[in-house]
C-alpha positions, 0 to 999 in steps of 0.5 A, spaced: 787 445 376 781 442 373 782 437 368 778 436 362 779 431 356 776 433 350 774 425 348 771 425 355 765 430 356 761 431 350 761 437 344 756 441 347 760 441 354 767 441 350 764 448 346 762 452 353 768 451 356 772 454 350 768 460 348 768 461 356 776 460 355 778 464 348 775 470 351 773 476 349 773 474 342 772 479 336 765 479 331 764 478 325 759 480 322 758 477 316 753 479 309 753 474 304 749 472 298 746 466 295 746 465 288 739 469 287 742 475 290 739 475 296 742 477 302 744 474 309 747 476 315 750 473 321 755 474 327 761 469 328 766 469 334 770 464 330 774 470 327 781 474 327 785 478 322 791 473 320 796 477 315 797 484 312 800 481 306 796 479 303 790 481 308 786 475 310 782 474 316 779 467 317 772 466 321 768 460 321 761 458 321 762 451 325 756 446 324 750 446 329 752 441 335 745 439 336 743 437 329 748 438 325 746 441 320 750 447 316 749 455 316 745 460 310 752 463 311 757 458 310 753 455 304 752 462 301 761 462 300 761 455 298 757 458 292 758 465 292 766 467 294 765 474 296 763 476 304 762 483 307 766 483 314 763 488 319 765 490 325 760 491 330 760 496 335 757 498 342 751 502 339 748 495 334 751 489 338 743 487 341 741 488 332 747 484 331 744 479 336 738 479 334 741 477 326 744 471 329 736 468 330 735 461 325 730 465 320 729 461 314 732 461 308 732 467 304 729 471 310 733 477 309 737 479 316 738 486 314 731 487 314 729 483 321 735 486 325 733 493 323 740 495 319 741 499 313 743 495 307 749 499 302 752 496 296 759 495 297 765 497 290 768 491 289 763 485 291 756 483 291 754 482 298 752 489 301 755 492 307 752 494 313 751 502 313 751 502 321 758 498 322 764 504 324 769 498 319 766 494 313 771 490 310 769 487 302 773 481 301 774 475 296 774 468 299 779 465 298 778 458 300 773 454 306 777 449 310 772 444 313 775 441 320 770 435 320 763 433 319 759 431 325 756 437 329 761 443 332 766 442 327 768 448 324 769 451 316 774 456 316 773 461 311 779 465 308 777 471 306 782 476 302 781 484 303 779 487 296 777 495 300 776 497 306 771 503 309 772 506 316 769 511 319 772 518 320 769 518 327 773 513 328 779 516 326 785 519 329 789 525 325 794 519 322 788 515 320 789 510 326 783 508 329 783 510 336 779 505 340 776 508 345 772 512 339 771 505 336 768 502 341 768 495 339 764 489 343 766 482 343 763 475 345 764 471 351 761 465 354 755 464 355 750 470 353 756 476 356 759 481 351 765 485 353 765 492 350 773 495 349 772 502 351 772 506 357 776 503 363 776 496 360 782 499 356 789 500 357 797 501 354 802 495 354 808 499 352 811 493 346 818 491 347 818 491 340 824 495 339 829 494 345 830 489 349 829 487 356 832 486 363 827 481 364 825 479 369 831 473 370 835 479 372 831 482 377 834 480 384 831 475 388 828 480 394 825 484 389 822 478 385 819 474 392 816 481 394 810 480 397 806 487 395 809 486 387 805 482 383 807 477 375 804 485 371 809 489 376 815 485 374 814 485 367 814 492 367 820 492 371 824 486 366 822 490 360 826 496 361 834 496 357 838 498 362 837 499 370 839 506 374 846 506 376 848 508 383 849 515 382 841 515 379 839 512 385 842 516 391 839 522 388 832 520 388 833 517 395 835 524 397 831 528 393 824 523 393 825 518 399 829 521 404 823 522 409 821 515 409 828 512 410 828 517 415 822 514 419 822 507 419 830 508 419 830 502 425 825 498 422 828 495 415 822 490 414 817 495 415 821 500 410 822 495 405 815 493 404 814 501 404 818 501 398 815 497 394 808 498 395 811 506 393 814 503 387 808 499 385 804 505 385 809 508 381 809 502 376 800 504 375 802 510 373 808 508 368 814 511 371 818 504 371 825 508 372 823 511 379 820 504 381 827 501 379 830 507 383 825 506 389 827 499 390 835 498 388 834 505 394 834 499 399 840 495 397 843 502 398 843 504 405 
């Protein structure tokens, strides 16, 4: 590993390591307005959701590194506490780029980037009418982290009403993520785009407790062909099959493999657990279980 000491290398150094690092982050894209009425628009990748109750989302417009000077944004909440956050998807994010430009004061980025202004209900920022999720909220508080370039001022925003999209809605009123088709910022210029094969399922051990990998023996655990993912799926189970469990599955799915690698053990036992792995990829963690305890029961 490479080391890096924050007092050691300079901000802008400093920045691009960590936005290559906390990756992918998601977008907010922020409508705010100054005291005259007059609207901004700018996307922050400082940004997540941090309560349900009460629902707060924090995002923060740092101070510029190279000059330290602050953002239209960030002096707009200082005057006027109200922020529209809108979640960009796939079909804006090179619009939403294009609003992240240095325009001037008072130059409305609605207008520059192409995008649709709408009133929202409860504050006096407007929402953008192409955002899938636009999220009206008071701010409660900035909290200014410093005051030399790249510190950051988080801004604690508050829900008043939220609008989603039925598109993107599933029968239960879920958002479904693959309809969604969120984008995200990463170091540099790169954007990740959560959809298509970039998603997957972690069953969450929410509701039961797992084995843990502890509990895993120490043949299975050093396994040449089962990777770090391999093993959490297989500490993540309540209980491991019995004896009985897995005789039945070397009999009925394994047979013929023991049978013809029956004078190779270590060649069958790397074949076991290579089936297993398949097995875990496609999310039936009891049969690689069975897979790989059938060994230990020749």
């Amino acid at each position: 590993m490479k080391t890096f000491d924050p007092k050691e290398i300079s901000t802008g150094a400093l920045h691009q390591l960590l936005l290559g690092a906390v990756s992918p982050r998601p977008i907010a894209f922020a409508s705010t307005v100054d005291p005259d009425g007059r609207p901004n628009l700018a996307p922050f990748s400082f940004f997540n959701v941090f309560s349900a109750n009460p629902p707060i989302l924090i995002f923060s417009p740092a101070r510029r590194g190279r000059d330290n000077t602050t953002k239209h944004t960030y002096e707009n909440v200082k005057r006027v506490p109200e922020v529209v956050i809108n979640i960009v998807d796939f079909a804006m994010v090179q619009q939403c780029s294009l609003a992240s430009t240095d325009y001037a004061e008072g130059v409305n980025e609605f207008e520059k980037a192409g995008l649709t202004g709408i009133a929202s209900e409860t504050i006096r920022p407007w929402r953008v009418a192409e955002a899938p999720v636009q999220l009206e909220c008071k701010v409660n508080r900035v909290i200014e982290l410093g005051t030399e370039g790249g510190a950051g001022n988080l801004v604690v925003c508050e829900l008043l009403k939220m609008h989603v999209s039925p598109k993107i809605l599933d029968a239960n009123d879920r958002i479904v993520p693959h309809l969604l088709d969120a984008v995200a910022r990463c170091g540099g210029d790169w954007y990740a785009r959560i959809s298509g094969d970039a998603l997957f399922e972690v069953e969450k051990p929410l509701v039961k407790i797992g084995v843990g990998v502890d509990a895993i023996s120490t043949d299975i655990r050093n396994s040449p062909v089962l990777t770090g993912n391999d093993l959490g799926k297989l500490g993540n189970v309540e209980l491991l099959p019995d004896e009985t469990e897995v005789n039945e599955y070397k009999l009925l799915e394994l047979s013929e493999m023991f049978i013809s690698l029956e004078d190779n053990p270590g060649e069958l036992e790397i074949e076991l657990h290579k089936h297993a792995r398949r097995l875990l990829a496609e999310n039936r963690t009891l049969e690689a279980w069975k897979t790989l305890l059938a060994f230990n029961n020749q």
